[in-house]
C-alpha positions in Angstrom: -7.6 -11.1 -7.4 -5.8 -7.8 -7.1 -4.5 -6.1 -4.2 -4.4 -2.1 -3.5 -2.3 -2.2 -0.5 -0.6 0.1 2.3 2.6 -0.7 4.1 3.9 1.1 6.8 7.4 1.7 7.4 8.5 0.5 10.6 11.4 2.7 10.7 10.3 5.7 9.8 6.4 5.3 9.9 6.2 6.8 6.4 3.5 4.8 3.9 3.7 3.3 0.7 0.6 2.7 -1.9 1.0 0.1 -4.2 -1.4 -2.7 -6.2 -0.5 -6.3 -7.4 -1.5 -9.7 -7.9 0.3 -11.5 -5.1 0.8 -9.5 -2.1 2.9 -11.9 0.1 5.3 -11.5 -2.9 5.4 -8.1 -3.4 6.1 -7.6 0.9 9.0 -9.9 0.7 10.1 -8.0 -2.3 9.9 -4.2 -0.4 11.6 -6.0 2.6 14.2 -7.1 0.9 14.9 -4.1 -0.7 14.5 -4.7 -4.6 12.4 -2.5 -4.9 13.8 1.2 -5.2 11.4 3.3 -3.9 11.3 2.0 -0.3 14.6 0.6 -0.6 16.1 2.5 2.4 13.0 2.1 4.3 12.4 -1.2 5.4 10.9 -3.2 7.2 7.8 -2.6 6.4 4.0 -4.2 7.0 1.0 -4.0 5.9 -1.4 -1.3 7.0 -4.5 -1.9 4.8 -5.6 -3.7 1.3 -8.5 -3.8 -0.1 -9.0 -6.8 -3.2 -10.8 -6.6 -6.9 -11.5 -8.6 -9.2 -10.9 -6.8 -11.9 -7.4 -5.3 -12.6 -9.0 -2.1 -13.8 -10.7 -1.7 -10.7 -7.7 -2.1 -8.7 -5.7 0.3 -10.7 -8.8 3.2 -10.3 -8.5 2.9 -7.0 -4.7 2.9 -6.5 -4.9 6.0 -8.6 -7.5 7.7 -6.7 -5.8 7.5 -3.0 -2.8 8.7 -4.9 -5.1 12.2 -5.2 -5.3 14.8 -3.0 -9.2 13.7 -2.2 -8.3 10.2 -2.3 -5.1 10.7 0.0 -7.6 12.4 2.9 -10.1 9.3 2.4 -7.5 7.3 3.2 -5.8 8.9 5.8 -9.4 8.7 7.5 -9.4 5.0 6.9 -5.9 4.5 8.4 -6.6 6.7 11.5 -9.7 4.2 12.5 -7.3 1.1 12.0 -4.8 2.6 14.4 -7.6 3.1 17.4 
């Protein structure tokens, strides 16, 4: 199964988009800072995922919050988690 998933920055609240195949894996990796885009931003948790079974799928999607239309849907999405 693959995994589009949000973190959230817990020291700057900022948000990070991502997709992969093992998820607890991936966190530990943004935590510990290997990985260069949220480097200096960590800790971090996750916000949201959503799972496919099909890579493709996952990718799509990952691509699509990353547009302007997809980035509103999203933001949507986020705001009802928080209340």
């Amino acid at each position: 199964m693959y995994i589009v998933y949000v973190l959230r920055s817990l020291k700057d609240n900022k948000t990070y988009l991502g997709c992969t195949k093992d998820l607890e894996n991936r966190l530990r990796e943004h935590n510990a800072g290997e990985v260069k885009s949220t480097k200096k931003r960590s800790p971090f948790i996750v916000w949201y995922k959503e799972g496919f079974a099909d890579k493709y799928e996952a990718f799509k999607r990952e691509q699509h919050f990353k547009t302007a239309w997809g980035r509103r849907q999203l933001r949507k999405i986020l705001n009802n988690i928080q209340k």
